[in-house]
C-alpha positions in Angstrom: -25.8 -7.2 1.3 -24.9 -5.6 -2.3 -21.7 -3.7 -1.6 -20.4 -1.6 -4.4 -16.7 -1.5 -4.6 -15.9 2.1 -6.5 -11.7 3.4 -6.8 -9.3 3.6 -9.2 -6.9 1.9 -7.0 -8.1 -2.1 -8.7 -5.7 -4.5 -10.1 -5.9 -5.6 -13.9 -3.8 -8.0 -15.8 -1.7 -5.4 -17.0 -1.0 -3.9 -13.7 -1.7 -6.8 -11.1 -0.5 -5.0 -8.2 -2.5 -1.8 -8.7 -4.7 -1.4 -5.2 -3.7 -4.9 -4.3 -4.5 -4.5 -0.8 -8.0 -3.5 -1.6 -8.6 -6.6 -3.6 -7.3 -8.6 -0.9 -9.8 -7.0 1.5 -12.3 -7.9 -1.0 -11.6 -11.6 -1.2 -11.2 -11.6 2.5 -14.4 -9.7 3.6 -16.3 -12.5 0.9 -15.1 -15.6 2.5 -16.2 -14.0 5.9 -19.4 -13.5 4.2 -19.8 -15.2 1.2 -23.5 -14.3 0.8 -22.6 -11.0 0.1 -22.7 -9.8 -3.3 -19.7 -7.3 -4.2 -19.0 -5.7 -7.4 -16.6 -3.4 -8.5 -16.6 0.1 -10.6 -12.8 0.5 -11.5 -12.4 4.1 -12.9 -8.6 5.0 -14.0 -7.5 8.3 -14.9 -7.7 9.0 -18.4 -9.6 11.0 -21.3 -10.9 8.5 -23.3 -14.3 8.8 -21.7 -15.1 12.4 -23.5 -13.9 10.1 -27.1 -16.1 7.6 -25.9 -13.1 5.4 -26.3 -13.9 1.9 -24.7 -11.6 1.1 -21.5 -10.7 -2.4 -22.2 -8.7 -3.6 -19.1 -9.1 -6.9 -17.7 -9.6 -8.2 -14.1 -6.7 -10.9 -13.0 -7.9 -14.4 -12.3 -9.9 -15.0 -9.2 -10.8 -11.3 -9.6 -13.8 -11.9 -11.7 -15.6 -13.1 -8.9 -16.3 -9.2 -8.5 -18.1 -8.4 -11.9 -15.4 -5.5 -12.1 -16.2 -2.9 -14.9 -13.4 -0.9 -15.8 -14.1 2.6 -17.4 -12.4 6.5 -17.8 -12.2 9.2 -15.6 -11.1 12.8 -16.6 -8.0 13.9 -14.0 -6.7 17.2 -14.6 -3.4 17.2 -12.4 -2.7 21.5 -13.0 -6.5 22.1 -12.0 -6.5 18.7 -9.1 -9.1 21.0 -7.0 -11.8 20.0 -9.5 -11.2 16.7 -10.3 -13.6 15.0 -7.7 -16.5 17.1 -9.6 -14.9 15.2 -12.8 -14.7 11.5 -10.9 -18.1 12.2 -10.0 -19.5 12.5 -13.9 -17.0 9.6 -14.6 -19.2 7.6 -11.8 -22.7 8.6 -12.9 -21.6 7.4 -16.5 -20.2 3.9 -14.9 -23.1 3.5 -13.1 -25.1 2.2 -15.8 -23.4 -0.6 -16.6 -24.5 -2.5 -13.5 -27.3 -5.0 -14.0 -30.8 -2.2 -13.7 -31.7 -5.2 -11.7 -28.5 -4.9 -9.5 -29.0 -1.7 -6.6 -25.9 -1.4 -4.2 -27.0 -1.3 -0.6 -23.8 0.3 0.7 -20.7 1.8 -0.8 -16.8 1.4 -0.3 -14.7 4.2 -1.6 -10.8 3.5 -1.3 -9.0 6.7 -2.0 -10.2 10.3 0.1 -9.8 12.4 -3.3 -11.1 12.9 -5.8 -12.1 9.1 -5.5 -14.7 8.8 -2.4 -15.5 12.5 -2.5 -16.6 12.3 -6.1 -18.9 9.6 -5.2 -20.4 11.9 -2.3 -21.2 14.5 -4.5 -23.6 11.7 -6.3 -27.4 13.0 -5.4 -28.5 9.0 -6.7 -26.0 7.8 -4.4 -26.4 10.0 -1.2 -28.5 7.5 1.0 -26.1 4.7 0.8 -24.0 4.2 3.4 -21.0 5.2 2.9 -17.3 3.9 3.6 -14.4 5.9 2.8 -10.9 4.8 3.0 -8.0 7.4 3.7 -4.9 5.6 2.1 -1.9 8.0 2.8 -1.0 11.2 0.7 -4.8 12.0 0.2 -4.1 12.8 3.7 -0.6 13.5 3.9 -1.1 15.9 0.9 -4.3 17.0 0.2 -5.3 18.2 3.6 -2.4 21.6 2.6 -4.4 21.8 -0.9 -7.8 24.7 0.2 -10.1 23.0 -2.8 -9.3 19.2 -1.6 -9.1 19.8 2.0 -12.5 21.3 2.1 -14.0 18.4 -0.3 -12.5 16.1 2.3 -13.8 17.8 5.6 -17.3 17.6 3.5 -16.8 13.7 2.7 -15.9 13.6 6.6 -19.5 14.9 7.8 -21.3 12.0 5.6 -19.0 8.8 5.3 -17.3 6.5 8.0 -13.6 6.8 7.3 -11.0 4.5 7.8 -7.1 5.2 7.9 -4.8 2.3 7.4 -3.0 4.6 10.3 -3.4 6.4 13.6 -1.4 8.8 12.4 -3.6 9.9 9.2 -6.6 9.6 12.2 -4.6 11.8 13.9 -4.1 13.9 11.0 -7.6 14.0 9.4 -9.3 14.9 13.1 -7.1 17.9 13.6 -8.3 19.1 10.6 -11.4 19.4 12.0 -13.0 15.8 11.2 -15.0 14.2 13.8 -13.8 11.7 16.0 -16.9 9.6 15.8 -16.3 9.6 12.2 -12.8 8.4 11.7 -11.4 4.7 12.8 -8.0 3.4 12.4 -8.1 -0.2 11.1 -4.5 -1.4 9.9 -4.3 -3.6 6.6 -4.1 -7.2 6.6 -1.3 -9.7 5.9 -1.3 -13.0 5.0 0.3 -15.5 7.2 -0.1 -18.0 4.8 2.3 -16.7 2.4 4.6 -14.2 4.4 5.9 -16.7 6.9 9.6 -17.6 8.0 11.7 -20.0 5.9 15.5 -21.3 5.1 17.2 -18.4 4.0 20.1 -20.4 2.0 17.3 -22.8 0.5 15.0 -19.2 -0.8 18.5 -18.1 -2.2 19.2 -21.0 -3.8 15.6 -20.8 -5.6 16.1 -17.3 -6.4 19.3 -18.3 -8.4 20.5 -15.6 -5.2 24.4 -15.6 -3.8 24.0 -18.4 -0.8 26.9 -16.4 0.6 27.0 -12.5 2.0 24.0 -10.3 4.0 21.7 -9.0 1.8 18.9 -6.7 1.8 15.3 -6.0 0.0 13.6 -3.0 -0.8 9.6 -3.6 -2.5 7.8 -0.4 -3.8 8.3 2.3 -6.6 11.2 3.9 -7.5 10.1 7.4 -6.9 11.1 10.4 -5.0 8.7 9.7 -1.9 10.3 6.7 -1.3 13.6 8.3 -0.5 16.1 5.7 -2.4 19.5 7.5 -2.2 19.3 7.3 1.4 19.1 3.5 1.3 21.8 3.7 -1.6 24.1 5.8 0.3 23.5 4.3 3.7 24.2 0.6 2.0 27.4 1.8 1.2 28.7 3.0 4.4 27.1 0.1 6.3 29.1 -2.3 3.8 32.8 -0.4 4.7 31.3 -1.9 8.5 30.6 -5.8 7.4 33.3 -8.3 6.8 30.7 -10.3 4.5 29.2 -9.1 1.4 26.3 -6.8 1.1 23.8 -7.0 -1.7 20.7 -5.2 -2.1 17.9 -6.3 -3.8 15.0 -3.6 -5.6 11.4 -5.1 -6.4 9.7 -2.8 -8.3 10.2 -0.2 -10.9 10.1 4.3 -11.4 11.8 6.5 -13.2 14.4 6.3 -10.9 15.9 3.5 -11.4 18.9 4.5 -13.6 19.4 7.7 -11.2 19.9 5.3 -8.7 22.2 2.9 -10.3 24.0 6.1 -11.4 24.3 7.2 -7.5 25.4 3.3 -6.2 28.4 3.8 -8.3 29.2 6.9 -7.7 29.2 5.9 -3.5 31.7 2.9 -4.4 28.9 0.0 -4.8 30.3 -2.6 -7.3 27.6 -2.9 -10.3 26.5 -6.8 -8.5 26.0 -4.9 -5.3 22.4 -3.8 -6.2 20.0 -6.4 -7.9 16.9 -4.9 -9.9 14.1 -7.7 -9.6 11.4 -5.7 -11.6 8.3 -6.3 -9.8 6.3 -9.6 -7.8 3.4 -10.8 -7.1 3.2 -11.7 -3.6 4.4 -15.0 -3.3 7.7 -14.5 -4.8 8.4 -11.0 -2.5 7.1 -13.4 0.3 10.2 -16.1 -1.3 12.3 -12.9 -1.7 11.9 -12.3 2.3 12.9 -15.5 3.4 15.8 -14.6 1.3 17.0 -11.6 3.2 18.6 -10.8 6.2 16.7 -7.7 6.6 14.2 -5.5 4.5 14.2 -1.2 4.5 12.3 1.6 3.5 13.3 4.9 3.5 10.5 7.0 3.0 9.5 10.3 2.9 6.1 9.6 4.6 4.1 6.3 4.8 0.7 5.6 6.0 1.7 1.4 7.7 3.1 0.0 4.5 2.0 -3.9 3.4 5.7 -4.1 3.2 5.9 -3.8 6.9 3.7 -6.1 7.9 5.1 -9.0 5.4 8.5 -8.5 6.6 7.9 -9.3 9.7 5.4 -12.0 9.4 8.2 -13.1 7.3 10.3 -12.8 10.5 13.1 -10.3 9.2 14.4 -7.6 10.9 12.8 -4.1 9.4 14.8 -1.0 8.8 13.0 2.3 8.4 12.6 5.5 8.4 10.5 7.2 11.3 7.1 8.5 9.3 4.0 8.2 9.7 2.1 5.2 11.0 5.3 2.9 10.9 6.3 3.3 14.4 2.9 3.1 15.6 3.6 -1.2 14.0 6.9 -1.5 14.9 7.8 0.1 18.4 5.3 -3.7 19.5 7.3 -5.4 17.3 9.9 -8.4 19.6 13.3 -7.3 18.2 12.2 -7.0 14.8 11.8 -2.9 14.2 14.8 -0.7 13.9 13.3 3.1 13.7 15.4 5.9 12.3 14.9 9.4 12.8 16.0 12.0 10.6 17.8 11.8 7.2 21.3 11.3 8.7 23.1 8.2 5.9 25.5 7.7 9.0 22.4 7.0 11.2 20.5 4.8 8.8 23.8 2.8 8.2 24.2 2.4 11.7 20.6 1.0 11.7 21.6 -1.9 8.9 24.7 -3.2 10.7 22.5 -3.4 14.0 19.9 -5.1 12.4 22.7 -7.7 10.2 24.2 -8.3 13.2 21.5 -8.9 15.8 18.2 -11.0 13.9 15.1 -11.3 15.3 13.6 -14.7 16.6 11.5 -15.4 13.7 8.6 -17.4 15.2 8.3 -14.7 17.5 7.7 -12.0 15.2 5.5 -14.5 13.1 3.2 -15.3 16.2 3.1 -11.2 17.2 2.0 -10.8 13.7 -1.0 -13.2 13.2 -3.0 -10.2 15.4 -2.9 -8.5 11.6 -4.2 -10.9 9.6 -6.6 -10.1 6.8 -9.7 -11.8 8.4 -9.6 -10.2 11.5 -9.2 -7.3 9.2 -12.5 -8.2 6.7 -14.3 -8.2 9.8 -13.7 -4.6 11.3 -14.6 -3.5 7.7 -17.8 -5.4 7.8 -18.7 -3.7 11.2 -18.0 -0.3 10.0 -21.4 -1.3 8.0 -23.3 -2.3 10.5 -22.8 -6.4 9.2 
């Protein structure tokens, strides 16, 4: 089979952990079936199509495997309702720099809008089979936007979709999608890497304190995400801890010196939060075996990579109740602390459970081998018919 790979949502050396659970999926559904012959069109949001200004991004190692081509596509963020018709002219352009030789025999589309439903707007493209993947706020979101909504609901009666959640199933069918179209198939996780380890011996190679609880956090530092709840709960949960409580950020935003701004002002000494900048998976996996427990706060979530590393990892998770977390967690042994509401009293209450009660580790590892990325490359390959 030629699949063609088509999102903006593809790592580059520059931004390595751009879509990196799609390229994951991508290595994994090729060593199921290395025959196949994937490629990738990676179209990121910019204007320098209309200058005919080259896009000159570069695929990580290991990544070349996939041929990716990298190119422009016009997004309008005041005028969003159109911007699928302008992904779709972004596409058509792409298109010829495959191989004339090269003709894709199916299609997967990360992203709902304008990503996939650009792509079903292609009249050259429309007999391809067609799988669309809903990754969170397209649904979360775009479903309250008229113009996207109704470009989704048309995507809907032509691709297979699948949601990284029940809940954004849940979502997209009661906005009038079909239930024989949509299928919840839950990201993958790699056991290989995210697996349970000596804490003190990860701190140690962290250059970490050995001594103290201490907590991670992995994602942007944006409003979604919901930061000065974990900054404001950290603080009341350490007034609860005779040990030290440390908190450790992997990742970046615009937030970051808000945040720094609010620890202080809640009474956090200036070594109480560490700023990591961001990891490629290994060290977040060496990061985990560090920890005593790992949080998200969230706004909304669709089920979060981070969720699903943690506890292969075999750490306790604290979170927020959105989305398709619970849906994870609630068969989770011991390892899943769910928090409803916005209460910093609550969420605190949550950490010092969590810090004072660990999970078995090799239990949580052994529930979570059921999500690992091969088992996960192969629902994807049956939603082609493969």
């Amino acid at each position: 089979m030629r699949l063609l790979f088509i999102s903006n949502l593809f790592p580059d050396t520059t931004q390595p952990w751009r879509g990196l659970d799609n390229v994951t999926l991508l290595h994994a559904m090729r060593t199921l079936k290395p025959e196949a012959d994937i490629r990738v069109l990676c179209l990121r949001p910019g204007h320098g199509g209309w200058r005919g200004a080259p896009c000159l991004f570069q695929p990580r190692s290991g990544d070349e495997v996939f041929q990716p081509q990298f190119a422009w596509a016009p997004y309008v963020p005041k005028w969003g309702g159109i911007n699928d018709r302008l992904f779709a002219i972004a596409v058509r352009r792409a298109l010829s720099a495959l191989p004339t030789d090269w003709k894709p025999d199916a299609l997967l589309v990360p992203w709902l809008f304008p990503d996939a439903s650009g792509v079903h707007r292609l009249p050259e493209l429309a007999n391809l089979p067609l799988v669309a993947v809903a990754q969170g706020s397209d649904v979360h979101r775009y479903l309250d936007m008229p113009q996207r909504r109704r470009a989704i609901l048309q995507l809907a009666q032509r691709a297979h979709i699948i949601t990284r959640s029940e809940d954004l199933r849940s979502r997209l069918l009661r906005a009038g999608a079909a239930a024989t179209q949509v299928q919840t198939v839950y990201n993958g996780v790699d056991p290989d890497t995210f697996r349970p380890g000596d804490r003190k011996q990860a701190r140690a190679d962290l250059n970490l304190p050995i001594e103290g609880k201490l907590m991670v956090f992995v994602g942007n530092f944006l409003p979604v995400k919901g930061l000065d709840l974990l900054i404001r709960s950290m603080a009341l949960a350490a007034k609860s801890l005779p040990e030290t409580l440390r908190l450790v950020l992997i990742g970046s935003g615009p937030l970051q010196a808000e945040l720094a701004g609010l620890a202080q002002q809640c009474g956090l000494s200036a070594d109480s939060l560490i700023w990591a900048g961001r990891k490629g998976p290994s060290e977040v996996a060496q990061f985990m075996r560090a920890s005593d427990v790992v949080c998200l706060t969230s706004h909304n979530e669709g089920v979060p990579n981070v969720l699903l590393e943690a506890l292969a990892s075999g750490r306790a998770f604290v979170t927020t109740d959105v989305g398709g977390i619970g849906e994870v967690l609630r068969q989770a042994p011991n390892g899943g602390h769910l928090v409803s509401g916005r209460e910093p009293s609550a969420y605190a209450a949550a950490l010092v459970q969590a810090l004072n009660h660990p999970p078995d580790a090799e239990a949580l590892r052994e529930h979570m081998s059921r999500y690992a990325w091969p088992k996960c490359a192969q629902l994807y390959w049956q939603a082609f018919g493969a």
